[in-house]
VMD Tcl script that draws the C-alpha trace (Angstrom):
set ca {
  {-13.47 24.41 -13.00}
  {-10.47 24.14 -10.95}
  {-8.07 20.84 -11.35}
  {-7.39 19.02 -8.39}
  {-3.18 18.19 -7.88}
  {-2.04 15.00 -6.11}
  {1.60 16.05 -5.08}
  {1.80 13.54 -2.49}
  {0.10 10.34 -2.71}
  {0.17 7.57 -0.71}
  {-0.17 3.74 -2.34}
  {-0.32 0.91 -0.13}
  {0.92 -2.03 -2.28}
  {0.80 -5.55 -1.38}
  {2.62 -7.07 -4.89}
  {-0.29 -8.13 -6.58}
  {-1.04 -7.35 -10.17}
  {-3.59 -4.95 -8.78}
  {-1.38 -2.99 -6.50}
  {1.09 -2.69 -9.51}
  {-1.86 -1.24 -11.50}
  {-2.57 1.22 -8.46}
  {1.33 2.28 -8.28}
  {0.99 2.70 -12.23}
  {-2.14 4.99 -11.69}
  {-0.58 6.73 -8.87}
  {2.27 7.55 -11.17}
  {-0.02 9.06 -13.29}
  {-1.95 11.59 -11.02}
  {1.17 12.68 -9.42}
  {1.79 16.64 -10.20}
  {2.64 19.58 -8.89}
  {6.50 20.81 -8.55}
  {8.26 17.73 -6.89}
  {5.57 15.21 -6.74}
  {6.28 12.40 -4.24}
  {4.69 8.33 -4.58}
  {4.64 7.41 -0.92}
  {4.69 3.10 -1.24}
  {3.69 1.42 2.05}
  {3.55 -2.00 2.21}
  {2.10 -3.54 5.79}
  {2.80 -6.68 7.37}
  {0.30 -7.99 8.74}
  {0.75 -8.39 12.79}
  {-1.40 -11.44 12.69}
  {1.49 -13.25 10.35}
  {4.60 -13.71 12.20}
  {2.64 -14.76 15.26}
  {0.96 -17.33 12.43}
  {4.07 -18.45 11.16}
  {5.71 -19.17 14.85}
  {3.02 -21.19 15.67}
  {3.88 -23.19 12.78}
  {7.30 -23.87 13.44}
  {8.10 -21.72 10.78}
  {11.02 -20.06 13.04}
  {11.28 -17.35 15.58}
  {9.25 -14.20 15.08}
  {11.82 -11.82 14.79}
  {13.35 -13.89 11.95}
  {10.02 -14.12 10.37}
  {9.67 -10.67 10.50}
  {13.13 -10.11 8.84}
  {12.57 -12.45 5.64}
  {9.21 -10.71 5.31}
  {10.87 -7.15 5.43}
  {13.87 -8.57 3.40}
  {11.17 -9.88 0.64}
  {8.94 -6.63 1.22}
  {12.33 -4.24 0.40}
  {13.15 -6.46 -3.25}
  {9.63 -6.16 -3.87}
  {9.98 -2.44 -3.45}
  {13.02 -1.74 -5.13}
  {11.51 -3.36 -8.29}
  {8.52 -0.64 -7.65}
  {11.11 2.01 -7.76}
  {13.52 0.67 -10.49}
  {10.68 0.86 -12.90}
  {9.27 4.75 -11.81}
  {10.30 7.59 -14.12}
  {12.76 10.21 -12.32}
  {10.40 12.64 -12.70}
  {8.56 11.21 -9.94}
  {9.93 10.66 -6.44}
  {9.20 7.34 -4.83}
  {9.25 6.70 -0.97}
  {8.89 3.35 0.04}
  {7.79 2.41 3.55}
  {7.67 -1.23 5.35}
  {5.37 -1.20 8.71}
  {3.81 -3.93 10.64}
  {0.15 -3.56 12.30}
  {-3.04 -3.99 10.73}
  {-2.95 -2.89 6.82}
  {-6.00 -0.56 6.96}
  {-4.97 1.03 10.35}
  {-1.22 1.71 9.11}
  {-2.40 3.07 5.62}
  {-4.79 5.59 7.67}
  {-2.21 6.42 9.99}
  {0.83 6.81 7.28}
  {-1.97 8.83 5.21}
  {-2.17 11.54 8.24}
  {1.53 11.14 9.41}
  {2.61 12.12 5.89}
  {-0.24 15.22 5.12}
  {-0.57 12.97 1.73}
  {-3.23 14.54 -0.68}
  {-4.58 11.22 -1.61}
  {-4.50 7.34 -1.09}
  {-4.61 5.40 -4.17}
  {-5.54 1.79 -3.92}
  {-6.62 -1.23 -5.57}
  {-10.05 -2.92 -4.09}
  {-9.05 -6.26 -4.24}
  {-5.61 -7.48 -3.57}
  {-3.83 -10.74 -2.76}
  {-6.81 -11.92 -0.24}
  {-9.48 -12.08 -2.90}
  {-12.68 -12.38 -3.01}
  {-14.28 -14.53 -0.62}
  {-12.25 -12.97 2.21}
  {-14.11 -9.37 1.09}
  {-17.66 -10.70 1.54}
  {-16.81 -12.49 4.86}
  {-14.95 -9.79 6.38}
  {-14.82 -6.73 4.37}
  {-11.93 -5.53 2.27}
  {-9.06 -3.12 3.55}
  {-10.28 -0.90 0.83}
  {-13.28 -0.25 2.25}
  {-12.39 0.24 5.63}
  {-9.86 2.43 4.42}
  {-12.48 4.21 2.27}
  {-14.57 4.88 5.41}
  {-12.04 5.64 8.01}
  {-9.88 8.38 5.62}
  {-9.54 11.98 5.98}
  {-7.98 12.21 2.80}
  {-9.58 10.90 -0.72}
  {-9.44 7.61 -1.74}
  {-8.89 6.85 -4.74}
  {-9.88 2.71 -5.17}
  {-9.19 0.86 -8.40}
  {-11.54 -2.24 -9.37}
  {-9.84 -5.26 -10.24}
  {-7.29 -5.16 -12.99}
  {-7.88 -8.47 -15.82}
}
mol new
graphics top color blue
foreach p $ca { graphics top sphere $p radius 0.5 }
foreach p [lrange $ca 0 end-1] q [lrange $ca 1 end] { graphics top cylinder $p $q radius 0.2 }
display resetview
């Protein structure tokens, strides 16, 4: 039986305990000569637009304290990978599942490892579906989905 080798995975994280469990797993799987964790975390387009309407500020300096938070978040990611491993991190705005397919194929990854339920729970899942799953059914690439960590 031949073993299959992630050298390049992808793991869209969105800070939750789950997503830390998926980056954990990820860490894992990754093989191969110089294996490369690709983190992408998305902000959500809808957000900013959200926020503005609430007074919150402008959108562009929305947008920057959510990258600003996004990058610490990160850099904790990273600070806590073994060197053996190189990490990537990547901050995009669009729709999560669309960016995750499209960062997925823009990179040639071998794999997307994610956790199925993140920070919107889940109620959100049965309303609307999950980004999991519509990353599940839109990939190219495997998916590798993690149930909820407890």
């Amino acid at each position: 039986m031949q073993r299959i080798e992630f050298n390049t995975l992808l793991v869209p994280v969105d800070f939750s305990d789950n997503s830390r469990a998926a980056f954990a797993q990820a860490i894992g799987l990754a093989r191969g000569d110089d294996p490369v964790v690709i983190l992408l975390h998305v902000l959500d387009v809808a957000l900013p637009d959200f926020a503005e309407a609430l007074a919150l500020g402008s959108r562009d300096e929305i947008v920057q304290r959510m990258r600003d938070h996004a990058q610490h978040q990160l850099d904790d990611y990273v600070a806590a990978c073994p060197d053996e491993v190189e990490i990537d991190s990547i901050i995009s705005i669009g729709k999560p599942f669309l960016e995750i397919l499209q960062k997925a194929n823009d990179f040639a990854v071998d794999a997307i490892v994610m956790s199925k339920i993140g920070r919107r729970g889940k109620v959100e899942e049965i309303l609307f579906g999950s980004t999991a799953e519509k990353v599940l059914r839109g990939s190219t690439k495997p998916v590798l989905v993690l149930p909820r960590s407890d």
